[in-house]
Backbone as CSV, one residue per row, in Angstrom:
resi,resn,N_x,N_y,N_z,CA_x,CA_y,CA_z,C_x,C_y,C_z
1,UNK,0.825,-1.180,0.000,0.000,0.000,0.000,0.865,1.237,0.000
2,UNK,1.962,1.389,0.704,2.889,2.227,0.786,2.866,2.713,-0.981
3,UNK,3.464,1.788,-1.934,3.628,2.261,-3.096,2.412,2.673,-3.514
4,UNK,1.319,2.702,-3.463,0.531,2.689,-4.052,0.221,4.014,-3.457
5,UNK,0.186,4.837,-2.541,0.203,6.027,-1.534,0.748,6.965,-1.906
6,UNK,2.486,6.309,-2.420,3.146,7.013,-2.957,3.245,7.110,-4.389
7,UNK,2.157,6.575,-4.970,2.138,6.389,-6.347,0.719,7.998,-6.676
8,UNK,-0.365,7.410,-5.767,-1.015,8.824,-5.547,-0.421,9.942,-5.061
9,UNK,0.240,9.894,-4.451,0.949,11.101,-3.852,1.525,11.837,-4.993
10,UNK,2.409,11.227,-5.914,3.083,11.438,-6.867,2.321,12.340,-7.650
11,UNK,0.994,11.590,-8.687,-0.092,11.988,-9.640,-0.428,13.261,-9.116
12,UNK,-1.061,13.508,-7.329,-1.415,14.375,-6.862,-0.681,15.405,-7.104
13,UNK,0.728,15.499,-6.970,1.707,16.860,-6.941,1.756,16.749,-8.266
14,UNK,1.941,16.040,-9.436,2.317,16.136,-10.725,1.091,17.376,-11.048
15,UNK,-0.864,16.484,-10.914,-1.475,17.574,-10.985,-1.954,18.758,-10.455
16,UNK,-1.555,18.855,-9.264,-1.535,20.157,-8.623,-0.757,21.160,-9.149
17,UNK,0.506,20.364,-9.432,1.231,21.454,-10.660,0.513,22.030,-11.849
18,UNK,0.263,20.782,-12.686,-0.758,21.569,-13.437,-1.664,22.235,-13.467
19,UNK,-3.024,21.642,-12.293,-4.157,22.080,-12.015,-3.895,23.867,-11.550
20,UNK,-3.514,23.662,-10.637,-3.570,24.869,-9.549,-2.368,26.288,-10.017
21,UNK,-1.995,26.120,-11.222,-1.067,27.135,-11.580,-1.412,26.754,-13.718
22,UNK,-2.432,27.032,-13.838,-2.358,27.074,-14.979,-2.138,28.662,-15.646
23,UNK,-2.137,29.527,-14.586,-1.642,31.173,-15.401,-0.231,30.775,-15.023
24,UNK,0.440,29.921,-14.913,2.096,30.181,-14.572,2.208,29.466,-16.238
25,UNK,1.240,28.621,-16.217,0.935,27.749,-17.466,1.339,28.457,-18.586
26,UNK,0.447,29.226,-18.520,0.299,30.858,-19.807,1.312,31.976,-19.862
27,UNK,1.539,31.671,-18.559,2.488,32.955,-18.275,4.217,32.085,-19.225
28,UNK,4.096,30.856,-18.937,5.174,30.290,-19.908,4.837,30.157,-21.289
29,UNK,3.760,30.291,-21.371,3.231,30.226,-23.001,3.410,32.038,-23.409
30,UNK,3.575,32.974,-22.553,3.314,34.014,-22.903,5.244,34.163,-22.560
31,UNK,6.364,33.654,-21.658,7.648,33.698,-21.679,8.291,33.684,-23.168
32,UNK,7.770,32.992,-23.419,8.693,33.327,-25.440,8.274,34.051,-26.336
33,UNK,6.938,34.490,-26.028,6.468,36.027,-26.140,7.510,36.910,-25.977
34,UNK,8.001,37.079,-24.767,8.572,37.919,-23.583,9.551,37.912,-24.654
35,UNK,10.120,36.484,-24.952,11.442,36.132,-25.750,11.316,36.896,-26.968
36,UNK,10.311,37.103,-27.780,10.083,37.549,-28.564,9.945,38.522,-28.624
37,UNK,9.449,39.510,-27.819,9.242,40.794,-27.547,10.509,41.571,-27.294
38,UNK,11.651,40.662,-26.859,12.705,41.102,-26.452,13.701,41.224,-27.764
39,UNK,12.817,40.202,-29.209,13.500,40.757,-30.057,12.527,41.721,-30.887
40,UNK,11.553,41.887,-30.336,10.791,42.836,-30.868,11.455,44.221,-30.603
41,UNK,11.959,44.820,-29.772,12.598,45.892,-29.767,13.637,46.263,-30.635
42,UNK,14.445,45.624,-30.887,14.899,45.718,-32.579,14.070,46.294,-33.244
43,UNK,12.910,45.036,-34.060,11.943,45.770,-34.351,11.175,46.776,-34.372
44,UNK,10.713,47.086,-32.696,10.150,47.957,-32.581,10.579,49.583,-32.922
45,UNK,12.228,49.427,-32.808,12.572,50.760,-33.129,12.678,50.668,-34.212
46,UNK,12.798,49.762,-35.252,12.397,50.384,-36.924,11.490,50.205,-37.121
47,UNK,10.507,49.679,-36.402,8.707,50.125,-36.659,8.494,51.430,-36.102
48,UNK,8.995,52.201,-34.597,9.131,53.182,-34.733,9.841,54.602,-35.382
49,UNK,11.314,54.026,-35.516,11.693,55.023,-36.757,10.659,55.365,-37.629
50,UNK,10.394,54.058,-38.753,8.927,54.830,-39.907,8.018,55.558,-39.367
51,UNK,7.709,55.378,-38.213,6.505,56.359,-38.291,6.615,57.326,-37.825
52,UNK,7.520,57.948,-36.961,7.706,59.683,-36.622,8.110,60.073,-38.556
53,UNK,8.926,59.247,-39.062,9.187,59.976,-40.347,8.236,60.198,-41.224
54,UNK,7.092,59.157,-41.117,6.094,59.051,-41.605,5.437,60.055,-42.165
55,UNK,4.801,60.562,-40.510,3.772,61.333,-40.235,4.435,63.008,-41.084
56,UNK,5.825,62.680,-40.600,6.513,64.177,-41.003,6.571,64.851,-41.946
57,UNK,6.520,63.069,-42.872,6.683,63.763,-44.624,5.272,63.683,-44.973
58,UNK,4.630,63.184,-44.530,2.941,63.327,-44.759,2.459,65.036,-44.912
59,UNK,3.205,64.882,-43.586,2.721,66.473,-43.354,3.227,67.675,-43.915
60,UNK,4.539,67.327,-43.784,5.117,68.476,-45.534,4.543,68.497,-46.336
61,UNK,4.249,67.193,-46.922,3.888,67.403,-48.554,2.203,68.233,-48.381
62,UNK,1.652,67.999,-47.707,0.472,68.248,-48.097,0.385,69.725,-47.680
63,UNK,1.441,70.641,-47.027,1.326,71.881,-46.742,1.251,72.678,-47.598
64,UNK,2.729,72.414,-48.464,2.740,73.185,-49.179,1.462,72.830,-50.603
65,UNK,0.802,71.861,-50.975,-0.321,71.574,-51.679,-1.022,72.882,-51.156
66,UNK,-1.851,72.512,-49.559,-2.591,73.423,-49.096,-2.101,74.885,-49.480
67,UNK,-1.104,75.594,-49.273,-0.776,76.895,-49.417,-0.754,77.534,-50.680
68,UNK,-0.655,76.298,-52.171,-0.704,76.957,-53.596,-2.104,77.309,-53.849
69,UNK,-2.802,76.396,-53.520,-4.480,76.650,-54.028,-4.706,77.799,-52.911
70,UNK,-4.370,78.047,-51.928,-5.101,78.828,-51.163,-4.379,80.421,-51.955
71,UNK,-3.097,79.972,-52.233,-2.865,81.140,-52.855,-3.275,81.969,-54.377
72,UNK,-3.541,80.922,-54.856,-4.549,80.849,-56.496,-5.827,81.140,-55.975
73,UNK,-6.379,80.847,-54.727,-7.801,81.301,-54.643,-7.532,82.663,-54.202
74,UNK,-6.747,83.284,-53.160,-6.877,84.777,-53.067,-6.758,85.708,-54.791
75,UNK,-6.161,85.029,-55.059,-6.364,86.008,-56.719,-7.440,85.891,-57.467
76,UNK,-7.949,84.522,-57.643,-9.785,84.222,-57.923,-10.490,85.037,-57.297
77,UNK,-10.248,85.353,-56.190,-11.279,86.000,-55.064,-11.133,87.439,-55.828
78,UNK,-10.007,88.078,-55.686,-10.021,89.200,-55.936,-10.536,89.882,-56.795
79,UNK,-10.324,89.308,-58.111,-10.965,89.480,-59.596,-12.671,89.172,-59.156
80,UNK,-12.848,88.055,-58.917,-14.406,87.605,-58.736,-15.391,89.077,-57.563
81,UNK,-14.492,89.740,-56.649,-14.716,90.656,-55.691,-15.078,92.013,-56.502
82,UNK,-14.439,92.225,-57.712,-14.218,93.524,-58.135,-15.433,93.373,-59.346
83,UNK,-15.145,92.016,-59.786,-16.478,91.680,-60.710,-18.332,92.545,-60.584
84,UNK,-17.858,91.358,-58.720,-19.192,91.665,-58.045,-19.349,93.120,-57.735
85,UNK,-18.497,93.965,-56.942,-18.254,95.143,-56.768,-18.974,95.966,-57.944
86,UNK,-18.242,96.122,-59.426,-18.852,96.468,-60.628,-19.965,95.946,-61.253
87,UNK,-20.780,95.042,-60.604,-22.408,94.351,-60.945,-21.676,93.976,-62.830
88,UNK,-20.219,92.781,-62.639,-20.171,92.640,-64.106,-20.861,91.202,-63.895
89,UNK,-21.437,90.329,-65.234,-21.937,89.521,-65.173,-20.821,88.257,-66.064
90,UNK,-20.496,86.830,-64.197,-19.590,86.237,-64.591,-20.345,84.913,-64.078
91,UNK,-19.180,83.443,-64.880,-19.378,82.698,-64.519,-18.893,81.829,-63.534
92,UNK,-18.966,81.064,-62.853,-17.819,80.412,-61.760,-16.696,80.049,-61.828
93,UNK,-15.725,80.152,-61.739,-14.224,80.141,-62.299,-13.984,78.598,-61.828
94,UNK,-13.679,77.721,-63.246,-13.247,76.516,-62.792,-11.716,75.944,-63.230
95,UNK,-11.301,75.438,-62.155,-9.715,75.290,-62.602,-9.676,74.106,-63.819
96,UNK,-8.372,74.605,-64.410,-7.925,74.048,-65.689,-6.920,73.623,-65.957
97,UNK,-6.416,72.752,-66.241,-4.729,72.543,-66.722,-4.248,73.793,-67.185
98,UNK,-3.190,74.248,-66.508,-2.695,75.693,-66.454,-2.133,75.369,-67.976
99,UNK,-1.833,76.763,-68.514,-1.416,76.902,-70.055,0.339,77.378,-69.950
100,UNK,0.575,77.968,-70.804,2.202,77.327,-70.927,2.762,78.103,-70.188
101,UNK,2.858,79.427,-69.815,3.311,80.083,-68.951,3.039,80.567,-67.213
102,UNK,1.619,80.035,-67.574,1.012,80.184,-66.022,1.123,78.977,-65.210
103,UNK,1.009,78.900,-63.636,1.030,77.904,-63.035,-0.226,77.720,-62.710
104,UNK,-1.289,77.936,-62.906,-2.605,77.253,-62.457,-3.596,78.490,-63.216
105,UNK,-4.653,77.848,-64.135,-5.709,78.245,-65.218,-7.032,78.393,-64.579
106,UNK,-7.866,79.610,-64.555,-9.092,79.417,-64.495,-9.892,79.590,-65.683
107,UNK,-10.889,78.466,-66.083,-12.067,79.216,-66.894,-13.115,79.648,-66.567
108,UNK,-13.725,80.405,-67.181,-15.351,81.320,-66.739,-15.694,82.195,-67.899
109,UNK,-16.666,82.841,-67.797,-17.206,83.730,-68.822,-17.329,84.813,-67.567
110,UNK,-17.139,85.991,-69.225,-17.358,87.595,-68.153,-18.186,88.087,-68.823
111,UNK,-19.511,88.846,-69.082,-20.242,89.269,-69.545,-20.749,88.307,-71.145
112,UNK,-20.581,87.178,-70.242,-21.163,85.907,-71.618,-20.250,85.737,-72.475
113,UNK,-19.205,86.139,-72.250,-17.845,85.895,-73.572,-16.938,84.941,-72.638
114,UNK,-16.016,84.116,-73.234,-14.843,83.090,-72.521,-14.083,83.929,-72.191
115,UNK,-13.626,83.574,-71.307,-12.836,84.577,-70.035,-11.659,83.579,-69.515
116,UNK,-10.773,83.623,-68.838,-9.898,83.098,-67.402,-9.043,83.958,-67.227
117,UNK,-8.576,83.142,-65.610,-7.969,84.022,-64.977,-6.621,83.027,-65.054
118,UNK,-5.473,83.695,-65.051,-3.859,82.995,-65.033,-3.643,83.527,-63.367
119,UNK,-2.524,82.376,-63.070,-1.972,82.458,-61.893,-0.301,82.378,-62.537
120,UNK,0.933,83.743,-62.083,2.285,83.101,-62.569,3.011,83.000,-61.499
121,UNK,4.126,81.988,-61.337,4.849,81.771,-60.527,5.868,82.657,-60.233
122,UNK,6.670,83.339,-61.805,7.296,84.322,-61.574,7.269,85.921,-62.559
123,UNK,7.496,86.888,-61.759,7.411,87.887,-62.738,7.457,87.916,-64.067
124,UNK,8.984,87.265,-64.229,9.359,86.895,-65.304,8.752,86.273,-66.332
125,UNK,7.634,85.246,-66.177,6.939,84.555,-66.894,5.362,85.059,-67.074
126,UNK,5.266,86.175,-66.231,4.297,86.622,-66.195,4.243,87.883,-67.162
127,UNK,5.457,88.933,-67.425,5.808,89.338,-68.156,6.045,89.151,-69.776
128,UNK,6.337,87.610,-69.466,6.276,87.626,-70.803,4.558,87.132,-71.522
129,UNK,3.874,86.594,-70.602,2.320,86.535,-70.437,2.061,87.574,-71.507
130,UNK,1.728,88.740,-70.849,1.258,90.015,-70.690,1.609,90.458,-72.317
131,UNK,3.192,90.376,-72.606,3.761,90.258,-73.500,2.776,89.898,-75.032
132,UNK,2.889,88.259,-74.853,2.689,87.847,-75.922,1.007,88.501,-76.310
133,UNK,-0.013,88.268,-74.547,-1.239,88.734,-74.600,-1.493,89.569,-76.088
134,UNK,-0.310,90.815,-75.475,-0.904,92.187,-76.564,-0.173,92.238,-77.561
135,UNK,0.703,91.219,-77.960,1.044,91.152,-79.287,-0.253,90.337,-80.372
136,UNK,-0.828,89.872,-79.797,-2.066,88.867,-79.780,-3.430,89.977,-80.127
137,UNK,-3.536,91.083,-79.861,-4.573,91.361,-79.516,-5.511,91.484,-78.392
138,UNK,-4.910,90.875,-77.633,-6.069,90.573,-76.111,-5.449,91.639,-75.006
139,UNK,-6.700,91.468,-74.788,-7.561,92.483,-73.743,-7.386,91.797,-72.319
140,UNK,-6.755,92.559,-71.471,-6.652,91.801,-69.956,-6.177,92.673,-68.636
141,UNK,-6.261,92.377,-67.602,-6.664,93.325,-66.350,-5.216,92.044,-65.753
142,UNK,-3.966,92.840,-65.461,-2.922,92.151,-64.670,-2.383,93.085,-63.384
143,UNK,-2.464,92.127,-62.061,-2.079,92.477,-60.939,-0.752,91.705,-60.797
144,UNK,0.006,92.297,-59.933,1.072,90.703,-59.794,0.705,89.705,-58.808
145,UNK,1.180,88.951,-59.998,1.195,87.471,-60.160,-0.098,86.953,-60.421
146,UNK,-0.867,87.703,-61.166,-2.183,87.438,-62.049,-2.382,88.047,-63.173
147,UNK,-3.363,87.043,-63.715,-4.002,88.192,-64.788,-5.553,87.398,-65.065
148,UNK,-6.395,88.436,-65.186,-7.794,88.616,-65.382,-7.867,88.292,-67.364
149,UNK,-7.553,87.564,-68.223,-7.919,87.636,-69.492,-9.291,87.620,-70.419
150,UNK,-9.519,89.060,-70.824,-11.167,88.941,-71.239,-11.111,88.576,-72.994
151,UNK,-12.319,88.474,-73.270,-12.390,88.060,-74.533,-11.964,88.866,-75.701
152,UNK,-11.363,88.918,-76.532,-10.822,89.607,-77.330,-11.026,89.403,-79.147
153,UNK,-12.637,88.550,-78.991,-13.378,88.663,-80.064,-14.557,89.074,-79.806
154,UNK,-15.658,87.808,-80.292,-16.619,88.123,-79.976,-17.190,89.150,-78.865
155,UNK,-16.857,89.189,-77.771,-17.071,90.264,-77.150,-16.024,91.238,-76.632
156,UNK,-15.523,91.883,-77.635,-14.090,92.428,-77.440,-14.630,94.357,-76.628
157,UNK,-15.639,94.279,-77.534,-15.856,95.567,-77.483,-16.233,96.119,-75.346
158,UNK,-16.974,94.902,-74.805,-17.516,94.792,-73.779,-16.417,94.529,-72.945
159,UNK,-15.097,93.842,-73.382,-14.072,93.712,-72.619,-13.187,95.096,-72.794
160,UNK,-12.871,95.303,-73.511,-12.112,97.019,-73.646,-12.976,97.771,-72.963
161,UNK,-14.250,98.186,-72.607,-15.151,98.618,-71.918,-14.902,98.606,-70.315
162,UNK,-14.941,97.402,-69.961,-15.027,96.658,-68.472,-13.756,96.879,-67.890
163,UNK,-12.733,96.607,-68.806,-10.926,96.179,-68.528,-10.307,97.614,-67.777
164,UNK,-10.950,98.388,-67.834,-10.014,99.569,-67.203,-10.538,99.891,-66.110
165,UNK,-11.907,99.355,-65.694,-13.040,99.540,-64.207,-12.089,98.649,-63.692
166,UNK,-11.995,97.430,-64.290,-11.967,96.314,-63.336,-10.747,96.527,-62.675
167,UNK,-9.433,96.538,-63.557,-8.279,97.386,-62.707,-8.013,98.003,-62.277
168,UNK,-8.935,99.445,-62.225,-8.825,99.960,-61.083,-9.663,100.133,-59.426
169,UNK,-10.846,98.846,-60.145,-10.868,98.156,-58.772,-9.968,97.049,-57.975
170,UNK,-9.228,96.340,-58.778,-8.101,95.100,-58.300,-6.751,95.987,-57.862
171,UNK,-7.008,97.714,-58.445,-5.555,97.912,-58.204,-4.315,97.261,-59.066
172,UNK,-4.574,97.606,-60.415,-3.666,97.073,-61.209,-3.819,97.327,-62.854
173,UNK,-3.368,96.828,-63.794,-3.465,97.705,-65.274,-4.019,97.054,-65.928
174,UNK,-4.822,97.713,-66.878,-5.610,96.740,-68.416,-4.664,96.968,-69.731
175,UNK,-4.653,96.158,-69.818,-3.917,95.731,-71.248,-4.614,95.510,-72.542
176,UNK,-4.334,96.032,-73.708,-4.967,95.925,-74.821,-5.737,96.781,-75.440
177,UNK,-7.086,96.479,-76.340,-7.444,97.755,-77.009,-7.833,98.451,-75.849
């Protein structure tokens, strides 16, 4: 009986080990975790490197995005302000694949004739804008680093008309007939 006592005795502590400590259980199932986690820090700092850089260049790029249109819209505004100001009759200025010298195109109509407005990046190119404009014939209202371009056919007569109000509501010169 002795062995047999000590044969239960045995089973008993074998499962009490098991039974009665099964989070030590987990907690060893979760130790090579630990192990792992410990090479996770490696990891973790080039999972953290990417993302402070991440966020950083995220956030550049899209600033300066934000700051061109906002700056193409204060010149929309302005022209569209002086429009309204002078009760001229326009259409909603919609952006366009900018044309060869400007950096960003609006189209619209100004008193029912095709109209846009240019945005230039630099004097220089804006100059020569202006330039070719009135070698051209056309009629246009330029502030810097814009220009207001009115129609210079069909309704030419209504734009030579309008073009010298409108600049000297924008504060700036009409060009053309």
């Amino acid at each position: 009986m002795k062995p047999y006592v000590l044969a239960v005795a045995a089973i008993t502590l074998s499962l009490s080990a098991c039974s009665t400590d099964p989070g030590e259980n987990e907690t060893e199932t979760e130790t090579p975790e630990v192990s792992t986690e410990s090479q996770s820090p490696g990891s973790a700092e080039s999972t953290e490197a990417p993302e402070p850089t991440e966020p950083i260049e995220s956030t550049e790029a899209p600033e300066p995005t934000e700051q061109e249109p906002s700056e193409n819209e204060q010149y929309v505004e302005l022209f569209l302000e002086a429009l309204d100001a002078l009760d001229i009759e326009y259409s909603e200025p919609e952006r366009v694949e900018a044309g060869g010298l400007s950096s960003a195109s609006y189209d619209m109509t100004v008193t029912g004739s095709s109209s846009g407005i240019q945005v230039f990046a630099t004097e220089e190119t804006q100059a020569a804008w202006v330039e070719a404009s009135n070698s051209l014939g056309g009629i246009c209202v330029v502030i810097d680093g814009a220009a207001l371009s009115l129609n210079s056919s069909e309704g030419i007569a209504d734009s030579a008309e309008i073009a010298p109000q409108i600049a000297e509501e924008v504060g700036g010169t009409a060009h053309g007939n």
